[in-house]
C-alpha positions, 0 to 999 in steps of 0.5 A: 500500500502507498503512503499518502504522505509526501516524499520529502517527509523521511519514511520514518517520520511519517507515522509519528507525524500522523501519530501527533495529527491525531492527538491534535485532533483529538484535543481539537474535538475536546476544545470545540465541545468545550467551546459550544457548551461554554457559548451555549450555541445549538450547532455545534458544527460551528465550533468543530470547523473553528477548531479543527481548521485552527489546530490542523493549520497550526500543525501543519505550520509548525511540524512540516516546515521541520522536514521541507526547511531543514537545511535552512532551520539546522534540523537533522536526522534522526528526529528533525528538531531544529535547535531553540532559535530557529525554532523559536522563530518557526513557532512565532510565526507558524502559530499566528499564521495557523491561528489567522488562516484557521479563524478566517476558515471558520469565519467563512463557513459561520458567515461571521467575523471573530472580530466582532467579539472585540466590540461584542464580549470584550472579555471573551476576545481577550480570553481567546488571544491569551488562551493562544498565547499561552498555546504557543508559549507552550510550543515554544518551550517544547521546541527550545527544550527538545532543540536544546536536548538534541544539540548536547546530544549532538556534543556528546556524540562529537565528543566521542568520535574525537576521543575515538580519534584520538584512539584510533589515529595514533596506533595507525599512523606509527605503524604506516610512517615506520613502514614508510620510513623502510619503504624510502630506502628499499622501494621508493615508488611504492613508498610514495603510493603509499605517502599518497594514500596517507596524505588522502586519507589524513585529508578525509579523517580532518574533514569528517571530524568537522562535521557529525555526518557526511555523505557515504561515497566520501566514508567509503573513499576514506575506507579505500585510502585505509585499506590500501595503506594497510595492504601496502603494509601487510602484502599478500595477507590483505585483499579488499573490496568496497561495494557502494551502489551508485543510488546510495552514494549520497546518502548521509552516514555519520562520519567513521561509524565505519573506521571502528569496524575495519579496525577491528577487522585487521587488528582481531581477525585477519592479522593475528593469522597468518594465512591470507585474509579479505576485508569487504565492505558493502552498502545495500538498500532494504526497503526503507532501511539501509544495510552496511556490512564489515566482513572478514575472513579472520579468526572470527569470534565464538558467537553462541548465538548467530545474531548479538542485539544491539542492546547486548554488551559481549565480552569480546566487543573492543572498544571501537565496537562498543562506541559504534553501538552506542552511537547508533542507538543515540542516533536512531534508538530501536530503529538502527542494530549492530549484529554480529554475524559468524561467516562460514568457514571462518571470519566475522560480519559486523551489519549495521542498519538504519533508516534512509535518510532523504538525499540531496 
């Protein structure tokens, strides 16, 4: 069955979105009976449009400008909650627009004007102007309070891909200038590949901690200047492959939610052996979700069940891949999993899954 919703609304947003339609709805009715057994009126259709037009409206101005403005209001994935000023500015205006456009929808359909409650019932005029005030100093405060949440939980996770960094980068980057160095005396062609690929990938790694996401094509490209300085170091015992539709290659990842996971590929499955081992990586579209696989053919792990949730912590997890769990779930919550996959005859895959996000 085909969504009703428009496509530039991300596929995971559209229940919850209806979901919160709903309520409003619902408070919708509760407001117009409210209305007509105050006023005494005998139609209650009257009181219906006027607030069903002015809560739908009011949504609608305040919760779609979230997805078809989110470059312009700073709202990003997975929730799409602008930080507290642009919201707040969203609100300031989306509130009087709905509540104007609502009102004048009611007007039409009562073959009356609101306005003539000011000369009317001084009071009840007055009565309704701050009844929406206080409405929208509600929202406002939501807005600010969810903007304000989501931006330390945005510090958090750079927090922590820098503390990730600071883990990762060292150890890699001491092992390639040693091999480096012996390279320059013994082959110096392929120490300058070598050098290339360094210099590409320093350059990438620089870039993406700047920024909490980043497109795939250029995470995959980061991978492929990794892997090739690791196979100029291994020789022979390291082959791989990088699989990425051409769909997908805009799609917006968060930035080395991969690294951790090809580290661990070298470092715990195909280097401690001494037969030769291939690292894949590969992206797939799976209905609305996206597919990312670390394959290896190590030594693997003693997995006594096929598939790990994401929830649970196992013993022989490293670091990289604790931190990886714990920033899918502080991104996506129970729509993204890690699973740990065993791979006949021997090795490991690590599968990572998440919502689509709309590309550019």
């Amino acid at each position: 069955m085909k969504t009703l919703t428009p496509p530039w609304i991300p596929p995971d947003q559209r229940r919850p979105l209806l979901k919160r339609l709903a309520i409003v709805w619902v408070v919708a009715l509760l407001i117009a009976l409210l209305n007509w057994n105050t006023l005494g009126q005998g139609r209650l259709d009257i009181p219906l449009v006027y607030s069903y037009a002015i809560s739908t409206l009011t949504w609608a101005f305040c919760e779609l400008p979230r997805f078809v403005l989110r470059r312009w209001l700073g709202a990003q994935p997975p929730h799409y909650w602008p930080p507290a000023l642009p919201a707040s500015l969203m609100l300031l205006i989306g509130i009087p627009l709905g509540y104007a456009l609502g009102t004048a929808l009611g007007d039409g359909y009562a073959g009356q004007s609101t306005w003539d409650l000011l000369a009317q019932n001084r009071p009840r005029f007055v009565g309704l102007l701050a009844a929406s005030g206080a409405v929208s100093a509600a929202f406002v405060a939501y807005f600010y309070q969810r903007g304000k949440a989501e931006t330390l939980a945005r510090q958090v996770q750079e927090a922590q891909l820098q503390l990730l960094q600071s883990q990762l980068q060292p150890h890699m980057l001491f092992n390639t200038l040693a091999h480096l160095r012996a390279l320059i005396q013994t082959a110096p062609t392929q120490a300058v590949v070598m050098l290339d690929h360094l210099d590409d990938y320093l350059r990438s790694a620089l870039q993406a901690s700047r920024s909490p996401s980043q497109p795939l094509s250029t995470e995959m490209q980061r991978l492929r200047d990794y892997l090739s300085l690791m196979a100029i170091r291994m020789g022979q015992r390291l082959q791989f492959e990088l699989d990425l539709p051409p769909a997908l290659a805009g799609q917006a990842v968060p930035s080395f939610i991969l690294q951790p996971l090809v580290e661990n590929a070298i470092r715990h499955g195909v280097e401690p052996q001494v037969e030769p081992g291939q690292i894949s990586v590969s992206a797939q579209q799976q209905g609305t979700l996206l597919v990312l696989r670390v394959q290896d053919s190590g030594q693997g792990m003693d997995l006594s069940t096929p598939k790990i949730s994401q929830s649970n912590n196992n013993s022989a997890s490293s670091y990289g891949l604790q931190h990886v769990r714990e920033r899918l779930h502080t991104l996506y919550g129970e729509r993204a999993s890690l699973q740990l996959l065993p791979v006949l005859p021997q090795g490991l895959c690590v599968q990572l899954q998440w919502p689509l996000e709309p590309q550019a």
